[in-house]
C-alpha positions in Angstrom: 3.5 9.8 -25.8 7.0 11.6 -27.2 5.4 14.8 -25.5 4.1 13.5 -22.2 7.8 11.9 -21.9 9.3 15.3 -22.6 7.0 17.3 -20.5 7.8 14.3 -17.5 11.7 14.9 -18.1 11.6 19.0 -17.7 9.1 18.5 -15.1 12.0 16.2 -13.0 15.0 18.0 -14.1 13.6 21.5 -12.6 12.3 19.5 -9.8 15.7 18.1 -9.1 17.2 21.6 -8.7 15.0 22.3 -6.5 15.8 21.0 -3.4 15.7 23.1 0.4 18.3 21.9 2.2 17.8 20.8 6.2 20.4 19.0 7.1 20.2 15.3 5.7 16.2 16.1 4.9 15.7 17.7 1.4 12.8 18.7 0.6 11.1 17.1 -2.9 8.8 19.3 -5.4 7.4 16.9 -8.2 5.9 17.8 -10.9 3.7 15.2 -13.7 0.7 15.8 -16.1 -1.5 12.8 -15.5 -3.6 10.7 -17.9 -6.5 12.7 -17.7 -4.4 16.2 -18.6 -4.4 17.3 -15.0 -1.3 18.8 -13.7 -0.3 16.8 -10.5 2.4 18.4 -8.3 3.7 15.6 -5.5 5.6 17.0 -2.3 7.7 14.9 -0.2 11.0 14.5 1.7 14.1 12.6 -0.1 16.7 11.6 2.8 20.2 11.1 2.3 22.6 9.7 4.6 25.4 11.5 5.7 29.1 12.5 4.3 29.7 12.0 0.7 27.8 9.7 -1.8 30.1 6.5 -2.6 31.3 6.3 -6.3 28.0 5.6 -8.2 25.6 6.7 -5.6 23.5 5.7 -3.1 20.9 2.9 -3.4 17.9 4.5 -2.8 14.1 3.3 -2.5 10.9 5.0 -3.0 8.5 4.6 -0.1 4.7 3.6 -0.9 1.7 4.3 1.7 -1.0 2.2 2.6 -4.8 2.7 1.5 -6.5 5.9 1.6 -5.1 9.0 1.7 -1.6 9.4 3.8 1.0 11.8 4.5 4.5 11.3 3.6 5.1 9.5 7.0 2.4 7.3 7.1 1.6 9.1 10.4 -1.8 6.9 12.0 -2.3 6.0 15.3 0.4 8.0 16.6 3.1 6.4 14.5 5.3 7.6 11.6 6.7 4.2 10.2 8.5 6.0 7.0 9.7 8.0 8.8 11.1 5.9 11.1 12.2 3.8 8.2 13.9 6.6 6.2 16.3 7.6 9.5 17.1 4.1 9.9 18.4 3.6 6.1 20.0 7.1 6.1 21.8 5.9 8.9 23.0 2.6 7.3 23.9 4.1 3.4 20.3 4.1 1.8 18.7 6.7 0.5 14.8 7.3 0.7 11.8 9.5 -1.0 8.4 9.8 0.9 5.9 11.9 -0.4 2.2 13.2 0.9 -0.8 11.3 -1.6 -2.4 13.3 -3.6 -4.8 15.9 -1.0 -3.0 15.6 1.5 -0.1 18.0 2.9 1.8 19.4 0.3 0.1 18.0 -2.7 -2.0 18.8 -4.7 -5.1 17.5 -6.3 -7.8 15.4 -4.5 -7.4 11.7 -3.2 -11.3 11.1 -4.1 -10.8 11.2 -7.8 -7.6 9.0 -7.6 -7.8 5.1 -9.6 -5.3 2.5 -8.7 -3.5 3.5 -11.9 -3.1 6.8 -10.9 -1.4 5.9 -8.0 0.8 3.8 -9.9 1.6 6.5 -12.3 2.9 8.9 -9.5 4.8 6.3 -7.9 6.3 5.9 -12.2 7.0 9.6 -12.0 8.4 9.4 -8.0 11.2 6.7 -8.8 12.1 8.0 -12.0 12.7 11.7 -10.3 14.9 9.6 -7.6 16.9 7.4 -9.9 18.0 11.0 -11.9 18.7 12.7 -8.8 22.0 13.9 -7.3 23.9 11.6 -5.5 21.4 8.5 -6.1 22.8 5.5 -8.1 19.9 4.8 -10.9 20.8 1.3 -11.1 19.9 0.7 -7.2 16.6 2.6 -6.9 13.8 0.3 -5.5 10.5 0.5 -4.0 8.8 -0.4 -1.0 5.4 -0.7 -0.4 3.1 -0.9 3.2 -0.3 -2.9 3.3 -2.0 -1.8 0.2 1.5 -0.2 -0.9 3.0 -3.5 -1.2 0.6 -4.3 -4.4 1.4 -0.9 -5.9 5.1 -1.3 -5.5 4.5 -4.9 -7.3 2.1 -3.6 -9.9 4.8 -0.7 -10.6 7.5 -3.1 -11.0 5.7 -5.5 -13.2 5.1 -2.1 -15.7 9.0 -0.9 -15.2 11.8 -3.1 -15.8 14.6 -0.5 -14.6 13.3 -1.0 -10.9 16.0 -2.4 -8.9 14.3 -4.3 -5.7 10.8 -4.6 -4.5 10.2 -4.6 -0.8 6.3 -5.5 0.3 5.3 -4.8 3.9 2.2 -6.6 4.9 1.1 -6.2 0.9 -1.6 -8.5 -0.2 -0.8 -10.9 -2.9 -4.4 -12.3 -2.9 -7.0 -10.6 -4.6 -9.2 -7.8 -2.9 -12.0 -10.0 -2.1 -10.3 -13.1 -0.7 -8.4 -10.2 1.4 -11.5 -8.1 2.7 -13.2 -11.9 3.4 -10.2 -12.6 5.5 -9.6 -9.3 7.1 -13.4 -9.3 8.6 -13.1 -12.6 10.0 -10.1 -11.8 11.9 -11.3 -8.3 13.1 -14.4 -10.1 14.5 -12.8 -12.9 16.1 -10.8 -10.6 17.9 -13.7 -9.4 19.3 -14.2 -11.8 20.7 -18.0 -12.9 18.8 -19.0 -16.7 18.6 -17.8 -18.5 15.5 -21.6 -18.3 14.3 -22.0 -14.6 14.1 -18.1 -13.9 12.2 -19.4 -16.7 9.8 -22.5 -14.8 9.0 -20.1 -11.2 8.9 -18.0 -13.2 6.4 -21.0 -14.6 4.4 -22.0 -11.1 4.1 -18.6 -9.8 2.7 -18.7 -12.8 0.4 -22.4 -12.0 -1.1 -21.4 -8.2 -1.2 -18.8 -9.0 -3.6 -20.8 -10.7 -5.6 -23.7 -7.9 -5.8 -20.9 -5.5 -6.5 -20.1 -7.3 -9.4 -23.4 -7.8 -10.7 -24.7 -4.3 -10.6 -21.3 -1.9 -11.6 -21.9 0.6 -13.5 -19.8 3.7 -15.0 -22.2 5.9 -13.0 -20.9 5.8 -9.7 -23.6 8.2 -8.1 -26.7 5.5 -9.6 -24.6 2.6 -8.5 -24.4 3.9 -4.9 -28.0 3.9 -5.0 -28.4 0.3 -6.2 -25.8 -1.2 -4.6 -27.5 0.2 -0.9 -30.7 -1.1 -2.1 -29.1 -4.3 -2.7 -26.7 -4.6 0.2 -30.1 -4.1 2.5 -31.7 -6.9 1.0 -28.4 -9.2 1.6 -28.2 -7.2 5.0 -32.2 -8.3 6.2 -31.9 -12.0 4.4 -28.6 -12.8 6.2 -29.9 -10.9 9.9 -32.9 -13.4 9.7 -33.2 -14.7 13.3 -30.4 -12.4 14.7 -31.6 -9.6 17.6 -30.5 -6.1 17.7 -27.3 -6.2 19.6 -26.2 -9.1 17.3 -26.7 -7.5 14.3 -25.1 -4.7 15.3 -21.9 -6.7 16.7 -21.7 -8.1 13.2 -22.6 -4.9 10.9 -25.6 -5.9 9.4 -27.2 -2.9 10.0 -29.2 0.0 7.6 -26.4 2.2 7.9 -23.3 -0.4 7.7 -25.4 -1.1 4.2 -25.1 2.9 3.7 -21.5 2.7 4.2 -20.2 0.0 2.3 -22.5 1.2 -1.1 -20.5 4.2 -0.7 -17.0 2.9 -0.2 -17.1 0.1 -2.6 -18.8 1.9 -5.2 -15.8 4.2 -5.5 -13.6 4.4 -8.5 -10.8 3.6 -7.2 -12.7 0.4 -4.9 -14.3 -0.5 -8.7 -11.1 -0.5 -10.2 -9.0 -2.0 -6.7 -11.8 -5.4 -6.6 -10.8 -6.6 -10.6 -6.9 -7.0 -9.6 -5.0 -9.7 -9.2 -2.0 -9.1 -7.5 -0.7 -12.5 -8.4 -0.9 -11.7 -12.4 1.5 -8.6 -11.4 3.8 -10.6 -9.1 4.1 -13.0 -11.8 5.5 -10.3 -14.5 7.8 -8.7 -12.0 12.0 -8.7 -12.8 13.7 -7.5 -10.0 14.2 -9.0 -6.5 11.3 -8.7 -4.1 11.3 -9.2 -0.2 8.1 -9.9 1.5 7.4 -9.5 4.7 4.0 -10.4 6.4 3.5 -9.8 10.9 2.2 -13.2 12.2 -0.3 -11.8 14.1 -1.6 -8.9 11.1 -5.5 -9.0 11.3 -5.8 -6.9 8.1 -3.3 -9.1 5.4 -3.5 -13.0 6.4 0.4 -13.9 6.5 0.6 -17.4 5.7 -2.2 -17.1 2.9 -0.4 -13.9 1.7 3.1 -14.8 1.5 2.2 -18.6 0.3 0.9 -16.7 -2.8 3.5 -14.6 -2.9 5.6 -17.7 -3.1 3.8 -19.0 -5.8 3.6 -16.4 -8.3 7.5 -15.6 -7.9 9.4 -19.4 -8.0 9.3 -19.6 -11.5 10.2 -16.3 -12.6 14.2 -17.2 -12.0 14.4 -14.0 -9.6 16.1 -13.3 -6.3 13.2 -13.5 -3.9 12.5 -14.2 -0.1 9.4 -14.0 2.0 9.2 -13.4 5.9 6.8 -14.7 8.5 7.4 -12.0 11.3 6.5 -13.6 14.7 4.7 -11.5 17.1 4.3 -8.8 14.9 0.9 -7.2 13.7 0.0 -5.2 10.7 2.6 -2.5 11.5 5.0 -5.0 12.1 4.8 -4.3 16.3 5.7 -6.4 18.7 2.3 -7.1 19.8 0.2 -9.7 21.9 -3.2 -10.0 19.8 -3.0 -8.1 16.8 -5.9 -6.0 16.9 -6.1 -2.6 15.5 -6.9 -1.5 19.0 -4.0 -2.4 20.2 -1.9 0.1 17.2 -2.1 3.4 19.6 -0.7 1.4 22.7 2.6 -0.5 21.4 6.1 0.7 20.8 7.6 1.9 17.5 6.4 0.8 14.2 8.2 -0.9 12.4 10.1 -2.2 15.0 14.1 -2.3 14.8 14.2 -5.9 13.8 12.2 -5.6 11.2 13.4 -3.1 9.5 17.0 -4.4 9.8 16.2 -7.6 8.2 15.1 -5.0 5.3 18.2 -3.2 5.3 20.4 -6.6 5.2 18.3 -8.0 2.1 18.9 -4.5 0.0 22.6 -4.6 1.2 22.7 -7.9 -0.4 21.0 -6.9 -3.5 22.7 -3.9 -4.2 26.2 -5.8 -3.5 25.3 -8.0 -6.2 
């Protein structure tokens, strides 16, 4: 452990000399040996607003993407919200760092072989190269987290008691089933199906879960293979009286079966199923704001930020949730919600939202 922590401090203190200036953008090299012995390198952008740091530093926040692999902006359907976000808190005294996952961009490695906890290590080695880095004050460096973020911002809290604030966009504080249950329901409503076909779509999701569990294995490759075998039996026992174009509006088809074995049988999906975000929540020291879009089809907002609630009341921390009318899951201004809809709206986040987050850390780091 003594050498991994001194390998991780050289690692950040060259890193931290090593910045390309471009104007307020400074570009971030980072540099870790993970669990497995592999040696990581993490590239990103750390923005600093302009003129001189105050005494102390700035407050500063790492930023956390959503699931699967992302670039340091988040960039997907045409929007960059951290990017977006960064600007705005340079412009208002915060300091940010964004960096591409691992595979994509500038990084290195490959987002396939990633865990959960691998992620969470980076985002370990990410804040602690911010808090020790020029013109940032350690004591104010938070994190915030989108969608799947959120829950890696909360587990990486819960594990380091130096993090200042916790920001969750849209992050589920249920567990990965009750959110993948939820999440189909809503996507197939707003397709407008009957209530009779979503229900059978949701049993489906339910069973799955529960074959998943049942047949994991530590061989991945032999578990895909079982798991599709399964998943086909589910698919043809729950279709039973369905015709073609109904089983297709619903998924229950041979290759939906294909795709799901492959997807869920996934380290990372193995390990991602087993948490509770709730037991992480409930361990966490420092503030946490959580915000959830009224209208999100992919993170239920009452259900999500009702647990949120109750994992956090007792702990004796600042805390504060946020229903955000009218806003979907990248917290647009939208009319339905739908992931179709993404490409077509204005900026996301919107202004308002991401000035209600600047006037929470404001009041945190005032305190």
């Amino acid at each position: 452990m003594a050498i991994k922590t001194a390998l991780l401090a050289l690692a950040l203190l060259i890193s931290c000399s090593a910045f390309a200036q471009n104007g307020k953008e400074h570009e971030a090299t980072i540099k870790r040996i993970d669990e497995a012995g592999r040696p990581i390198v993490l590239s990103g952008t750390l923005t600093l607003p302009s003129g001189k740091a105050p005494k102390g530093g700035w407050p500063a926040m790492v930023l956390i993407t959503g699931s699967g692999p992302q670039d340091r902006n988040e960039e997907l359907f045409g929007h960059q919200p951290f990017k977006v976000i960064a600007d705005y808190m340079a412009k208002n005294g915060i300091a940010t760092l964004r960096c591409d996952d691992r595979g994509v961009g500038g990084s290195g490695g490959a987002f396939a072989d990633v865990t959960p906890w691998d992620l969470v290590a980076d985002i370990q080695t990410q804040w602690q190269w911010l808090a020790s880095a020029k013109g940032i004050n350690a004591k104010q460096v938070g994190l915030l987290g989108h969608s799947e973020g959120g829950l890696l911002a909360a587990i990486s809290a819960a594990q380091n008691e130096k993090v200042a604030f916790v920001v969750t966009m849209a992050g589920p504080a249920l567990t990965m089933g009750q959110v993948l249950m939820d999440q189909n329901k809503q996507l197939f409503l707003l397709k407008g199906l009957p209530d009779t076909l979503v229900m059978r779509r949701v049993e489906f999701v339910r069973q799955a879960l529960a074959v998943i569990d049942s047949v994991a294995s530590s061989d991945t490759t032999q578990l895909a293979k079982r798991l599709n075998k399964e998943l086909r039996k589910l698919k043809d026992s729950l279709a039973h009286g369905l015709n073609k174009e109904e089983r297709q509006s619903i998924g229950l088809t041979t290759a939906d079966c294909f795709g799901w074995a492959q997807t869920m049988s996934s380290p990372f999906m193995l390990a991602m199923i087993k948490i509770n975000p709730m037991d992480y929540l409930s361990r966490m020291g420092c503030p946490i704001y959580a915000l959830c879009g009224e209208k999100d089809c992919q993170v239920d907002a009452k259900k999500n930020l009702h647990a949120v609630r109750q994992a956090v009341e007792e702990r004796g921390i600042d805390w504060a949730t946020q229903y955000c009318t009218d806003k979907n899951h990248l917290f647009q201004q939208c009319q339905t919600g739908a992931v179709e809809e993404y490409a077509t709206l204005g900026q996301a986040p919107d202004d308002e939202v991401i000035a209600q987050i600047l006037y929470w850390i404001k009041e945190q780091v005032a305190k």
